[in-house]
MARNU-160466 format. One record per atom (N, C-alpha, C): residue in three letters; z negated, x negated, y. Coordinates in steps of 0.2 Angstrom, whole numbers, plus 2048, in hexadecimal, padded with zeros to 3 digits. Example, Ala and Ser with C-alpha at 12.3 -4.5 7.8 and 13.67 -1.06 7.14 Angstrom:
<recs>
ALA; 7D9; 7BE; 7E4
ALA; 7D9; 7C2; 7EA
ALA; 7D9; 7BE; 7F0
SER; 7DD; 7C0; 7F5
SER; 7DC; 7BC; 7FB
SER; 7D9; 7C0; 800
</recs>
This chain:
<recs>
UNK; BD2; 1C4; 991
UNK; BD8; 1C1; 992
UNK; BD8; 1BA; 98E
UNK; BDD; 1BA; 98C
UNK; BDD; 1B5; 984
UNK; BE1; 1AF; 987
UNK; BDE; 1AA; 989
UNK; BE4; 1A3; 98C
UNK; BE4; 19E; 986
UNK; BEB; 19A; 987
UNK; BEA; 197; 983
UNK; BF0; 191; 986
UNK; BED; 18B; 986
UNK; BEF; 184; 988
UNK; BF3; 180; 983
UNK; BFA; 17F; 984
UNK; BFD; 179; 983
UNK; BFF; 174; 987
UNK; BFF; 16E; 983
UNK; C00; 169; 986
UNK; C06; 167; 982
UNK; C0C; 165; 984
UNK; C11; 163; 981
UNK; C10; 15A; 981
UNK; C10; 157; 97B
UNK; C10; 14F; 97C
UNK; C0C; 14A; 981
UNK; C06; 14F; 982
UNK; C02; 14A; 984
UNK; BFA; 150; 985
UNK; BF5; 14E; 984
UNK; BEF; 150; 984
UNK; BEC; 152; 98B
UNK; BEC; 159; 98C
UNK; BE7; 15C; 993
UNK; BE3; 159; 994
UNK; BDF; 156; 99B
UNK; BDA; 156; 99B
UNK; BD6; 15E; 99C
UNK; BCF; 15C; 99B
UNK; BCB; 161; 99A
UNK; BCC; 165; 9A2
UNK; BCA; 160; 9A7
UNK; BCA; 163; 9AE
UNK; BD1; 166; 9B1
UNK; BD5; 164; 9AE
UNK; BDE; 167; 9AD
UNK; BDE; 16F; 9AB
UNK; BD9; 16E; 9A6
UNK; BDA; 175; 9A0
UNK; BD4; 17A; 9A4
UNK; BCF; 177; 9AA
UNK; BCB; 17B; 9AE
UNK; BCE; 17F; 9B4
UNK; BCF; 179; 9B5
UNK; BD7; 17C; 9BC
UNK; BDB; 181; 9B9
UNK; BDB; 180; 9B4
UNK; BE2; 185; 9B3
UNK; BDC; 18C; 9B0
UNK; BD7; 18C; 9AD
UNK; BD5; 192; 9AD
UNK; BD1; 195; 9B5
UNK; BD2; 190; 9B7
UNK; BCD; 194; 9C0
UNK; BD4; 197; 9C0
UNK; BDB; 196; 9C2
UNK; BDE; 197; 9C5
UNK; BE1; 19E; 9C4
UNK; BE2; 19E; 9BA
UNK; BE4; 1A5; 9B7
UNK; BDE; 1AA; 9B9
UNK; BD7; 1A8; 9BD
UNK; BD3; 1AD; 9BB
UNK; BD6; 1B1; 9C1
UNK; BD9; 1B1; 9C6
UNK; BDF; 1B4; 9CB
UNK; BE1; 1B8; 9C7
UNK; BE3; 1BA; 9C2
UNK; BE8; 1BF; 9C0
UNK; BE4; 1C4; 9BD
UNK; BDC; 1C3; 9BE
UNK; BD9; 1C8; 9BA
UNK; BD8; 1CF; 9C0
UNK; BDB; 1CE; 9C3
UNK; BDC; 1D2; 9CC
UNK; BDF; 1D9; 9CB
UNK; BE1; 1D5; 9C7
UNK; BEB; 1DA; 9C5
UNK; BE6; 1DF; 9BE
UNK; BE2; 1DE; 9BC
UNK; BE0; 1E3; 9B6
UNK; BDE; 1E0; 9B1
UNK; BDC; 1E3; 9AD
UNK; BDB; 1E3; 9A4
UNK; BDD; 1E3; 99F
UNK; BE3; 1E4; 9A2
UNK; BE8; 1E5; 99D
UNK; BEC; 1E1; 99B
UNK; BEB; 1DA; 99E
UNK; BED; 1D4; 99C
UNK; BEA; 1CF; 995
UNK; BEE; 1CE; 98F
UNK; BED; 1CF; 98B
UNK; BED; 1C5; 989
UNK; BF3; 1C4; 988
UNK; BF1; 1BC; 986
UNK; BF5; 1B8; 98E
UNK; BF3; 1B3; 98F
UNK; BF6; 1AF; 993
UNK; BF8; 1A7; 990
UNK; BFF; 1A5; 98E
UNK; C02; 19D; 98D
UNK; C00; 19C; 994
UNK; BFF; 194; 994
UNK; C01; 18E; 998
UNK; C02; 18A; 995
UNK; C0A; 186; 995
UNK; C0C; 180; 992
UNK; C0C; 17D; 998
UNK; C0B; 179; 994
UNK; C0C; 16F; 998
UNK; C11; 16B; 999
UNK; C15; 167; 99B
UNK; C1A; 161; 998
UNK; C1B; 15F; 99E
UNK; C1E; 158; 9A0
UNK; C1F; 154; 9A0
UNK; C26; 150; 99F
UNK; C2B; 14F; 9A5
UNK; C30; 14C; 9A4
UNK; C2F; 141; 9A4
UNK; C31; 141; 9A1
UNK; C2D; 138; 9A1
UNK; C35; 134; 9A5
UNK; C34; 136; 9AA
UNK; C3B; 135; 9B0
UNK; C35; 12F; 9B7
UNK; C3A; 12C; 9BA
UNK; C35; 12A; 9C1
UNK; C31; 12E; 9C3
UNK; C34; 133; 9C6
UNK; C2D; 137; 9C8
UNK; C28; 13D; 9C3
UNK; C2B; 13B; 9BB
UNK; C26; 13E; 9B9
UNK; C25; 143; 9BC
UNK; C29; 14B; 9BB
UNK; C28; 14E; 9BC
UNK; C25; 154; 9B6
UNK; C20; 15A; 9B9
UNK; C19; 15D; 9B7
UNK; C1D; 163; 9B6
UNK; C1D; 167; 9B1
UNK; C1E; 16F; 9AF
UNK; C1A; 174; 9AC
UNK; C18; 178; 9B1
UNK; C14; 17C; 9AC
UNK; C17; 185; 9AD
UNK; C17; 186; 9A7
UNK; C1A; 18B; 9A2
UNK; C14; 192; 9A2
UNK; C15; 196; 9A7
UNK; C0F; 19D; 9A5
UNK; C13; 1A1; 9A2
UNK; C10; 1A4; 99B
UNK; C11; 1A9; 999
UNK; C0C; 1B1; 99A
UNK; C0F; 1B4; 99D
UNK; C08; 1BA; 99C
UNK; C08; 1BF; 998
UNK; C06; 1C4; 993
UNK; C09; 1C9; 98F
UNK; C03; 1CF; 994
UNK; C08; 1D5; 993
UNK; C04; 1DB; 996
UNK; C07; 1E2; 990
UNK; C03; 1E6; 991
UNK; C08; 1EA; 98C
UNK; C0D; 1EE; 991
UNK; C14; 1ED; 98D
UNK; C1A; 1ED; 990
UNK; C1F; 1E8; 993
UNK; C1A; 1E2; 992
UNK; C1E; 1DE; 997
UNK; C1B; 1D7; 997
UNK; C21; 1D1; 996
UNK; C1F; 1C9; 994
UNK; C22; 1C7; 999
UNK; C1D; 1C4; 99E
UNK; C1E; 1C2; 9A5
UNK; C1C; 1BA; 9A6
UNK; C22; 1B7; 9A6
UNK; C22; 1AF; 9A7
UNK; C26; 1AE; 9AF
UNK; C22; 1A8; 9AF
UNK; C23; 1A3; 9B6
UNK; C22; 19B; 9B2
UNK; C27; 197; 9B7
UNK; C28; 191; 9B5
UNK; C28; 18E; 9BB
UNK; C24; 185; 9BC
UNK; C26; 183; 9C2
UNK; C24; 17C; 9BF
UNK; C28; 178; 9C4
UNK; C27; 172; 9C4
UNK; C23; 16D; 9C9
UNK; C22; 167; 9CA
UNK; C21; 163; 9CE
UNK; C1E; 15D; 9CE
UNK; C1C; 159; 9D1
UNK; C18; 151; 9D0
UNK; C10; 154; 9CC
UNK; C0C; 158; 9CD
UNK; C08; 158; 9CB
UNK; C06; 160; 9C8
UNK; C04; 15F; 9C3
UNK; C00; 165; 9BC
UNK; BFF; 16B; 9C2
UNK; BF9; 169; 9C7
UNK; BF5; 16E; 9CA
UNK; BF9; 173; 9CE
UNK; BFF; 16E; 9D1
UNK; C03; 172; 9D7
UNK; C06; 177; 9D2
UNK; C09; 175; 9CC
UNK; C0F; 17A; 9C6
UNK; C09; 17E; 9C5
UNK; C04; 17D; 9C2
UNK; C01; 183; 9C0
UNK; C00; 189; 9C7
UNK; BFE; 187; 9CD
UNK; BFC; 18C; 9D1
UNK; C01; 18F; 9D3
UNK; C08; 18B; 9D4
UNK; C0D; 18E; 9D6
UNK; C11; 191; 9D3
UNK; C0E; 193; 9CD
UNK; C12; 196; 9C4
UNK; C0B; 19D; 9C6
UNK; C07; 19C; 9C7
UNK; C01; 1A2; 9C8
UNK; C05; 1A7; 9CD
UNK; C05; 1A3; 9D3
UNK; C07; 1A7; 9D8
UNK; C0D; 1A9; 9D7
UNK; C14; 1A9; 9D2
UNK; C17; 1AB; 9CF
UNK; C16; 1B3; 9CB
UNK; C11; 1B0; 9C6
UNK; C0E; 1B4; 9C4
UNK; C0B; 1BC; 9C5
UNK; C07; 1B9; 9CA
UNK; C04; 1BF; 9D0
UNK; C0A; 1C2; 9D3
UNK; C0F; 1BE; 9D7
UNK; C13; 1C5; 9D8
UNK; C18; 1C8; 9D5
UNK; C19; 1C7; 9CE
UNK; C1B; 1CA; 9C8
UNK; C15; 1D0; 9C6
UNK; C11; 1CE; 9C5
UNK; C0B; 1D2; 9C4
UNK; C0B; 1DA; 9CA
UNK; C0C; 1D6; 9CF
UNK; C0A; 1DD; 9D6
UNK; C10; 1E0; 9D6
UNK; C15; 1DC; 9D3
UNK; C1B; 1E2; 9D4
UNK; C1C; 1E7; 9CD
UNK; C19; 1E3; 9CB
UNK; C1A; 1E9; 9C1
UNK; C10; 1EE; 9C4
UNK; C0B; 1EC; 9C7
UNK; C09; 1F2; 9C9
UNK; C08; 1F6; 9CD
UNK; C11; 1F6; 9D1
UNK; C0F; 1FB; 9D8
UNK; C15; 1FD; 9D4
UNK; C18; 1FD; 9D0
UNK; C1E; 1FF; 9CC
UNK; C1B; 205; 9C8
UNK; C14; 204; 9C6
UNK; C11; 209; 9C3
UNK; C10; 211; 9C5
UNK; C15; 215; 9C4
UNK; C12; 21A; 9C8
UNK; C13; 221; 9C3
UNK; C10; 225; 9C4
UNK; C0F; 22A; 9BF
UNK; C18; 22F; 9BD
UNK; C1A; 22E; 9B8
UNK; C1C; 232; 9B7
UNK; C1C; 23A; 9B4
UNK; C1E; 23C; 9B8
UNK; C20; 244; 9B4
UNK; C25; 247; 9B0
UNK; C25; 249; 9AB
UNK; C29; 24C; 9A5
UNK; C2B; 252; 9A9
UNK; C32; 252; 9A5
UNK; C37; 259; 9A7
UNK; C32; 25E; 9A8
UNK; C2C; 260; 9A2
UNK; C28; 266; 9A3
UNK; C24; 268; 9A7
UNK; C22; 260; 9AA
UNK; C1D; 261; 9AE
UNK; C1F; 264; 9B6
UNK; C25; 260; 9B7
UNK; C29; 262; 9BD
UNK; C2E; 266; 9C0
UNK; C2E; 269; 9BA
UNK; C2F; 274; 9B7
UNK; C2B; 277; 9BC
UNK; C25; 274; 9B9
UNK; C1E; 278; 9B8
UNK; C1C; 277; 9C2
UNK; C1D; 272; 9C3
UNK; C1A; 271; 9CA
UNK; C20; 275; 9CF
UNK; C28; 274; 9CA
UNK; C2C; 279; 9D1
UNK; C2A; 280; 9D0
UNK; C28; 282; 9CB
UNK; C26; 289; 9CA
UNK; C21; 28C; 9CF
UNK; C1B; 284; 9CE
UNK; C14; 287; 9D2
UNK; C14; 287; 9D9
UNK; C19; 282; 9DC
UNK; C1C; 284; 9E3
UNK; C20; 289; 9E4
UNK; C26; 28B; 9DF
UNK; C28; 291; 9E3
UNK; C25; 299; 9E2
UNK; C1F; 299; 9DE
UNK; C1B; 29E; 9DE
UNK; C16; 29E; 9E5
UNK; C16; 29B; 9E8
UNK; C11; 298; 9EF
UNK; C12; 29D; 9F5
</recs>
């Protein structure tokens, strides 16, 4: 899993940029098949300086983003994860085998020979 950190107009610290990979390492739960992961940064420069962080996630088939905001970096990135995660559990319980018209011939065949 390939992360990759932006900070919009102003410099991550290091310990910022650790937090946010403990947190992603959450989503390695869901599989291998997770390919690149964005996290943006920014910052509204308002009174309360409010905090936004931007996950992008790519899987094959499917580019899964979550957004949130708040007073602080730590709180947006977990609560953009935990976003993430149930985007993620709902795209793998969605997973279920399909059968091709042939196959489905084939198995009403093999039942009604029973």
């Amino acid at each position: 899993m390939k992360v990759t950190i932006t900070a919009r107009k102003f410099k991550a610290r290091d310990t910022l940029k650790d937090y946010i990979n403990g947190e992603l390492e959450a989503l390695e739960k869901f599989g291998a098949d997770i390919h690149d992961v964005e996290v943006v940064l920014s910052f509204q420069h308002n009174k309360e300086s409010i905090k936004e962080a931007e996950i992008i996630v790519k899987i094959p088939g499917h580019v899964i983003t979550a957004k949130e905001t708040s007073e602080e970096f730590e709180k947006s990135v977990r609560d953009a994860v935990e976003k993430i995660e149930r985007q993620l559990d709902k795209i793998k319980t969605k997973k279920t085998p399909r059968h091709t018209d042939a196959e489905l011939e084939k198995m009403v065949k093999t039942d009604d020979n029973d």
